[in-house]
N, C-alpha and C positions, 0 to 999 in steps of 0.2 A: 504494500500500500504506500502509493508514493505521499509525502508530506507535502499539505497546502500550503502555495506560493505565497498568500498573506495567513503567515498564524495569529489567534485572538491573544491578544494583548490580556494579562490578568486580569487589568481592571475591570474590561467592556465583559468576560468571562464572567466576573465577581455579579457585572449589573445583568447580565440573561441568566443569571443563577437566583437572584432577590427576583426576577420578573418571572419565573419559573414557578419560585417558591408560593407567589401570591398568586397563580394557574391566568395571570392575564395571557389574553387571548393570542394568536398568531401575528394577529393586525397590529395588535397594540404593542405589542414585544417588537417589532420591524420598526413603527414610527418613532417609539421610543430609541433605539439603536440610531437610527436616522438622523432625529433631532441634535442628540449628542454630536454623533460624525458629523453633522454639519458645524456646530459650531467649535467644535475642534479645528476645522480647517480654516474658521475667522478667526478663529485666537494664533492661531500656526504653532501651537504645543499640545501638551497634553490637557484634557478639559481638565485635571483632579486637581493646576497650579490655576484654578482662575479668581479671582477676587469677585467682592459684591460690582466692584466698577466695571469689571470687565462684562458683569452678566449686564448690568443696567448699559451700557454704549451697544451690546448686542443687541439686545430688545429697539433700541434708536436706529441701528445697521439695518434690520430687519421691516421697521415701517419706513425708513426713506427709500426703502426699495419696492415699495409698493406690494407689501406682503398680505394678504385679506386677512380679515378679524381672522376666522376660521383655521388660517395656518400657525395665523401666532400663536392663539390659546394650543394648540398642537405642539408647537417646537417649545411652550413655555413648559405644558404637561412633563413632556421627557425631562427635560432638564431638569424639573422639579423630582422626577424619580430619580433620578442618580443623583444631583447633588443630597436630596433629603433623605432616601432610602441606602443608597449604595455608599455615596461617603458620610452620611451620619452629619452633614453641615446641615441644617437647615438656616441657621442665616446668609448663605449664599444668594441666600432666591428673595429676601427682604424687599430688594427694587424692582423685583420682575414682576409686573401687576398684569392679569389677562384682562382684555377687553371686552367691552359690548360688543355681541353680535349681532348686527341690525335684523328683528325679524322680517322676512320679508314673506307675502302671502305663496302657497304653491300653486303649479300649476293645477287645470282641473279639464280632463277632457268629459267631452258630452258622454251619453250613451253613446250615439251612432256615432261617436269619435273610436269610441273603443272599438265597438263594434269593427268597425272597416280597420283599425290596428290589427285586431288578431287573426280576423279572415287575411288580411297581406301580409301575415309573419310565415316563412320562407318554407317550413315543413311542419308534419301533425306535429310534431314533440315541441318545438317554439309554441306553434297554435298556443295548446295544452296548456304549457309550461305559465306562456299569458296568461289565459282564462284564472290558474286557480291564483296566481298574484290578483287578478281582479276582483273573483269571484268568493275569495275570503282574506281581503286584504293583507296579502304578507308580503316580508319584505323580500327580494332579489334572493337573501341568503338563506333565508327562511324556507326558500322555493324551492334550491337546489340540494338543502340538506334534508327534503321529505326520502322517506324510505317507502314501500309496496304499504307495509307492515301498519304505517301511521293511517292508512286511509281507512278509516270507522261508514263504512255503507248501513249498518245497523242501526248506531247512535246517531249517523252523517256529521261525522267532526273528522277534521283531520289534525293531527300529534302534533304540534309544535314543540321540538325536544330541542331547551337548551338556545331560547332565543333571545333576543339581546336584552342585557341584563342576564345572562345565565339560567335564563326561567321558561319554566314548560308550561303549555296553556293548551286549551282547545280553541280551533277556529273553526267556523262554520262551514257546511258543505252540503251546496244547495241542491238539488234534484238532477240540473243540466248542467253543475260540472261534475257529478259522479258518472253521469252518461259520456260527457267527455273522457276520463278518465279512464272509464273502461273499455271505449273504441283504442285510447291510446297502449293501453295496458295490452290488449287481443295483438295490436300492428306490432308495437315492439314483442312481443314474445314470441310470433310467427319469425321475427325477421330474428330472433337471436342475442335480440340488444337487451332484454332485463332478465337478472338474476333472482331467482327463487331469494327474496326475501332483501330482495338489491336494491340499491337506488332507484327512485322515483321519475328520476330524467338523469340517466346515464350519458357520460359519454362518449366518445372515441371509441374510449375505453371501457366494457361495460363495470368494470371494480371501480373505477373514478365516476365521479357524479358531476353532470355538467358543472362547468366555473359560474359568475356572476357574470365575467366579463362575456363569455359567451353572451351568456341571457343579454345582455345590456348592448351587445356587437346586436343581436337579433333583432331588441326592440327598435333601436335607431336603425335600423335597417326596414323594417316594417313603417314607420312612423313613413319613411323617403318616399315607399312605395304607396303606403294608402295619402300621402299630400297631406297631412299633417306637419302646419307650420308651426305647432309650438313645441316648445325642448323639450322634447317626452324623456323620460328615462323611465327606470325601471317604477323607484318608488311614485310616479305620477300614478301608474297604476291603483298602488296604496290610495292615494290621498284624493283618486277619482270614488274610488270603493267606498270611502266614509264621507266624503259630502255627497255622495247620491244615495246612500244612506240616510242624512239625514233631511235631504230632502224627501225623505219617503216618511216622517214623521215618524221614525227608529227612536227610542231616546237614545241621548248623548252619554247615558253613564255605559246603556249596553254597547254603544258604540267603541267606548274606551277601552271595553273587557274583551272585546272582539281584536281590538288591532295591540293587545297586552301594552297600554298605554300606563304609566304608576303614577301619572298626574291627571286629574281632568282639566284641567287648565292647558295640556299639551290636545285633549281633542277639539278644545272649545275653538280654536283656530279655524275648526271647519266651520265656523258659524258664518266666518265672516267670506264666506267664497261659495256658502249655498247661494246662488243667485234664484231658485226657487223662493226659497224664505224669503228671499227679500222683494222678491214682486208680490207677495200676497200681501204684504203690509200697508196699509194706506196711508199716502203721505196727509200730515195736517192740513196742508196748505189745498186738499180736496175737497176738506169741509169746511171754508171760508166762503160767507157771504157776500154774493156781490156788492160791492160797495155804490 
């Protein structure tokens, strides 16, 4: 076994051993590693010699370069794990404040927006794969870590194991995507591609379960083909799925329990973008007398 041309330095070791130790995620272990190596390469030493002033001119380095809220609180995150958890300083991070991130409202396509998305997504298993992010709002990762096994046709739920937040919940599973689900289930099992008790949406490879980025390559690709000019991505699907919910006169608490929401103040968001709701209200200024 030949040895790797960059070996891990003890330190960055020490800090994927503390990020191990606390089971953070894949994702989160990679940004965290990231954030550090980048600002290792602004300081041009090792991060473990840096001072409070050196973190406070980074955080400066970082907005004059046009860096979004969104990334900062990100490269502020990691640095806060290693200098707080790995070297034991926590007064290193005193000046390193995260920002506001401006909420801004999501996108929301029609029904027949959706509709014509999934009919022009490029084969059955995309179709599919659309449908059940639609059709019980879950997320991109949510989609592609379903197993055979999670699909309940009896209780009609499908097993969310292990979703953000570390937490398993049921989602709904309505009449016409178990019928999808089972046209897809008959074509992939004819042709070879799912495994007795395998992945949900396999792929290549039928042991690996499709990526995200597939799913995400697919929906913008679908979104080109049906002429959908706004930025779909995946989660648009999500956030179509609970404001047309709650234009269906759904309550807002069962809506939260459906998309494993731990705030309701994170669903009340859909209020403001049911454009239903908001045409049945009647403006004051309807019931003013002529003057």
């Amino acid at each position: 076994m030949t040895a790797s041309p960059h070996p891990i330095s003890p330190l960055r070791q020490r800090m994927i051993d503390d990020m191990r130790m606390r089971k953070l995620s894949p994702k989160t272990q990679s940004g965290y590693i990231r954030a550090v190596r980048q600002f290792a390469a602004y300081l041009g030493r090792s991060p473990d010699t840096a001072s409070t002033e050196d973190l406070r001119n980074y955080q400066l380095h970082l907005v004059d370069h046009g860096i979004s809220p969104v990334s900062l609180n990100a490269a502020i995150s990691g640095l806060k794990f290693f200098f707080d958890i790995t070297l034991d300083r926590q007064e290193l991070m005193a000046r390193m404040q995260p920002v506001r991130v401006p909420r801004t409202l999501p996108v929301v396509l029609s029904p027949e927006e959706v509709s014509r998305l999934i009919a022009a997504a490029g084969n059955l298993k995309h179709q599919t794969a659309l449908s059940v992010a639609y059709g019980a709002g879950l997320r991109a990762s949510e989609v592609v870590a379903l197993k055979v096994g999670d699909v309940d046709g009896q209780r009609m739920t499908l097993r969310i194991e292990q979703g953000k937040g570390h937490k398993d919940r049921y989602a709904m599973l309505s009449p016409v995507l178990l019928e999808r689900l089972r046209v897809w289930w008959k074509v992939a099992r004819a042709q070879g591609k799912m495994l007795d008790g395998g992945w949900l949406f396999p792929g290549m490879n039928p042991i690996e379960s499709l990526s995200t980025r597939q799913l995400n390559r697919a929906i913008h690709a679908a979104a080109e083909a049906a002429q959908i000019d706004k930025r779909v991505s995946m989660h648009t699907l999500r956030h179509s799925f609970a404001t047309h919910l709650l234009e269906q006169k759904v309550d807002i608490r069962v809506i939260q329990v459906l998309l494993g929401h731990k705030k309701l103040e994170t669903t009340a968001l859909y209020t403001q973008v049911a454009t239903d709701l908001l045409r049945e209200v009647i403006s004051p200024l309807e019931r003013l007398q002529p003057a």
